[in-house]
C-alpha positions in Angstrom: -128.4 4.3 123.7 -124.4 4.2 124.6 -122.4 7.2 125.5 -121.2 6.8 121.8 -124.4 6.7 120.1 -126.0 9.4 122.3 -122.7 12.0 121.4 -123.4 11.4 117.8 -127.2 12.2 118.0 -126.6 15.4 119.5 -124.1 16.1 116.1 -127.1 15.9 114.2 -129.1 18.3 115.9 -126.6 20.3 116.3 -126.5 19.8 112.6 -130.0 20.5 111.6 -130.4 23.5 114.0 -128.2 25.5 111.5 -124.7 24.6 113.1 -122.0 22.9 112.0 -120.5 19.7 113.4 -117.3 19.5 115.1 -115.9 15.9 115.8 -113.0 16.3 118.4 -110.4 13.3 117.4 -107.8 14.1 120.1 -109.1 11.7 122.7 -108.3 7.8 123.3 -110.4 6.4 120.7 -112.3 3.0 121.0 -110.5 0.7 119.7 -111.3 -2.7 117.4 -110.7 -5.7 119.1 -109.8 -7.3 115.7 -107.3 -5.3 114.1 -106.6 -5.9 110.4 -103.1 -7.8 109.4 -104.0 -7.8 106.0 -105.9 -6.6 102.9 -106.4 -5.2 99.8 -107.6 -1.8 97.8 -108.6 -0.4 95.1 -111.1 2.4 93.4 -111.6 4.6 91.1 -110.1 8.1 92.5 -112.4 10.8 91.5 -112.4 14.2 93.3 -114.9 14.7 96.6 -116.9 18.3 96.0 -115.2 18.6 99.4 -113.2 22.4 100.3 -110.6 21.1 103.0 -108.7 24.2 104.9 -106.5 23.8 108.1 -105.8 25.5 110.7 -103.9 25.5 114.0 -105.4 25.1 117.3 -102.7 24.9 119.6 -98.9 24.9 118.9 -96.8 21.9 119.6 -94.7 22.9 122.8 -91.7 21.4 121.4 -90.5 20.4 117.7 -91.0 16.6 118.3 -94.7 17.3 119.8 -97.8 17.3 117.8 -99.9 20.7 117.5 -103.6 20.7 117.8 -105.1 21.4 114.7 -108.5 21.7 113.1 -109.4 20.4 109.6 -112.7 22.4 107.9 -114.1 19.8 105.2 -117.2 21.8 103.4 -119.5 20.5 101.0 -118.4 22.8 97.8 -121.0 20.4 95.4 -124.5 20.8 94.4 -125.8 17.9 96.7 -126.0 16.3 100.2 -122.5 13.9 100.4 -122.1 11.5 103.3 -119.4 11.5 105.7 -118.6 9.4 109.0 -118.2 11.6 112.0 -117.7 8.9 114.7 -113.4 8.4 115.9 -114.4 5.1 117.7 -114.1 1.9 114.7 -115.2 -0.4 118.3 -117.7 0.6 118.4 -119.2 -1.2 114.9 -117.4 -4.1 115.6 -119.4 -7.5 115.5 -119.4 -9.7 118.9 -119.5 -12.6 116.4 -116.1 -12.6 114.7 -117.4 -14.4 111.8 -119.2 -12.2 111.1 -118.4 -9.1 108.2 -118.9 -6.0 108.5 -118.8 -2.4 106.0 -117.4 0.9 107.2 -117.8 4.1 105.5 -114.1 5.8 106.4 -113.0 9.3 106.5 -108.9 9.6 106.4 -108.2 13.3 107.2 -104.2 13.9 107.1 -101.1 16.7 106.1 -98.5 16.9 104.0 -95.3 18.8 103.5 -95.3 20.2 99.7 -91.5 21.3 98.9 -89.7 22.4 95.9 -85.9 22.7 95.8 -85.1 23.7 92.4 -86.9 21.6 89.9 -87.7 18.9 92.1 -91.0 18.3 93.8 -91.0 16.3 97.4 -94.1 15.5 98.8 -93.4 14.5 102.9 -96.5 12.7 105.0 -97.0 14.4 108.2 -97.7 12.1 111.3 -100.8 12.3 113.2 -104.2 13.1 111.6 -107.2 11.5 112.3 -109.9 8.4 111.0 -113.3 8.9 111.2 -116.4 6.2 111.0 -119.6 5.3 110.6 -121.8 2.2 109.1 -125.3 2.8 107.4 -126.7 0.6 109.8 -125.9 2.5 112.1 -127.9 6.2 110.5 -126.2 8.3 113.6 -122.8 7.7 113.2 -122.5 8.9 109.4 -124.4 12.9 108.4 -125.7 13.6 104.5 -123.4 17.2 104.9 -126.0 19.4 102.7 -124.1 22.1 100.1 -122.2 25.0 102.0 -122.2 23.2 105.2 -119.0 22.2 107.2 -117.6 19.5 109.5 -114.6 20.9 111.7 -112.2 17.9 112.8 -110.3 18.5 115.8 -106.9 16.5 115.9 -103.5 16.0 116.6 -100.6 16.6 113.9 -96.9 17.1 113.6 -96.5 20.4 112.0 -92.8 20.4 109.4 -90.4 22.0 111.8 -87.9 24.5 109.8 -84.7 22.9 110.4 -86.2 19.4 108.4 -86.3 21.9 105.1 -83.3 23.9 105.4 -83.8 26.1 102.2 -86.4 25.0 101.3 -89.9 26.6 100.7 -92.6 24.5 102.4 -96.3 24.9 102.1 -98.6 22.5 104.0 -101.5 21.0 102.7 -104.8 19.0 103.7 -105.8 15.7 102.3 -109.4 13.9 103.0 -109.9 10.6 101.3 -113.0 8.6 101.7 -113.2 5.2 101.2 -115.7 2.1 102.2 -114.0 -1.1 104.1 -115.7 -4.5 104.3 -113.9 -6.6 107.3 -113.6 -10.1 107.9 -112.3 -12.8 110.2 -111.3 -16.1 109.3 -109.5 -18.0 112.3 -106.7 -15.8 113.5 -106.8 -13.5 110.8 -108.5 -10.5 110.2 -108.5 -8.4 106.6 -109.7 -5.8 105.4 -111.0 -4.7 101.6 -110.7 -0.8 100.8 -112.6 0.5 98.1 -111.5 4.2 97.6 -114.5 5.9 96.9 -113.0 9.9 96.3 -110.2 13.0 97.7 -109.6 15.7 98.2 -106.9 18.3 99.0 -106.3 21.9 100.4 -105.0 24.3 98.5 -101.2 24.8 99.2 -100.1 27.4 101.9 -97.6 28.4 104.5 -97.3 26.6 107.6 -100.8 26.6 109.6 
């Protein structure tokens, strides 16, 4: 078993013991040797029985930095859901380049909400994190059962006040799961997203 594999099998006890997981995103991450240039997406957009709250870690030490932050995704349905928990997309990649393969993928990301008089602007927030896991691979992905959480460590830029100069801004957490079926063909690598559900925080001040 790789270091990978053996990190993710300790999540699940830790998980079964009465815990709940927490997946620190804020390291280097193993990358794909075959990113995607291309691709394509779709789905149907329903609403995860997913509660998403965030909250700040460590503060950014200046206003270009990226804080540490901590997204809580619980299960608020009736009924296990399945979730990737592994940062590292490598790690699933084929040797054989021809050859496909299917990701379950777990987008976890912020947005600034603001209203100035009647208008609405919705900003994306850089940083985030990307989670993983294939069903081949039964360690790298956890059935969360009703009630229970996963806690996502990662790195974010919080709005700084001067970019909303009167302005009232209210931050909020996204999740959006999707599965993504890869293939190479010659040089080129693509990928096919198939949304599979969101969702979102509900909005508050600045974490």
């Amino acid at each position: 078993m790789n270091t990978a594999a053996a990190t993710l099998f300790v999540c699940l006890i830790v998980l079964s013991i009465g815990q709940d997981i927490t997946v620190d995103a804020t390291s280097a991450v193993h990358s794909r040797r075959r990113e995607p240039t291309s691709g394509s997406g779709g789905g149907i957009g329903r609403k995860l029985p997913l509660a998403v709250s965030i909250e700040t870690r460590e503060a950014a030490s200046n206003d270009s930095a990226r804080a540490k932050v901590e997204f809580i995704i619980t299960n608020s349905g009736n009924s296990n859901i399945e979730l990737p928990i592994s940062p590292n997309p490598g790690d699933f990649e084929p040797d054989d380049p021809r050859k496909p393969y299917t990701l379950l993928v777990l987008n976890a990301f912020l947005t600034a909400d603001t209203e100035k008089g009647p208008e609405f602007n919705e900003a994306m927030l850089a940083g985030g994190a990307y989670l993983y896991g294939e069903r081949s691979s039964p360690s790298s992905i956890v059935k969360l059962p009703p009630g229970r959480s996963i806690h996502i460590l990662a790195f974010a830029a919080l709005p700084r006040h001067q970019q909303f100069v009167g302005s009232a801004v209210k931050v909020v957490a996204h999740v959006e799961l999707s599965q993504e079926t890869v293939a190479t063909s010659g040089p080129s690598t693509s990928a096919q997203t198939v949304e599979i559900g969101s969702a979102s925080s509900e909005p508050g001040r600045r974490p």
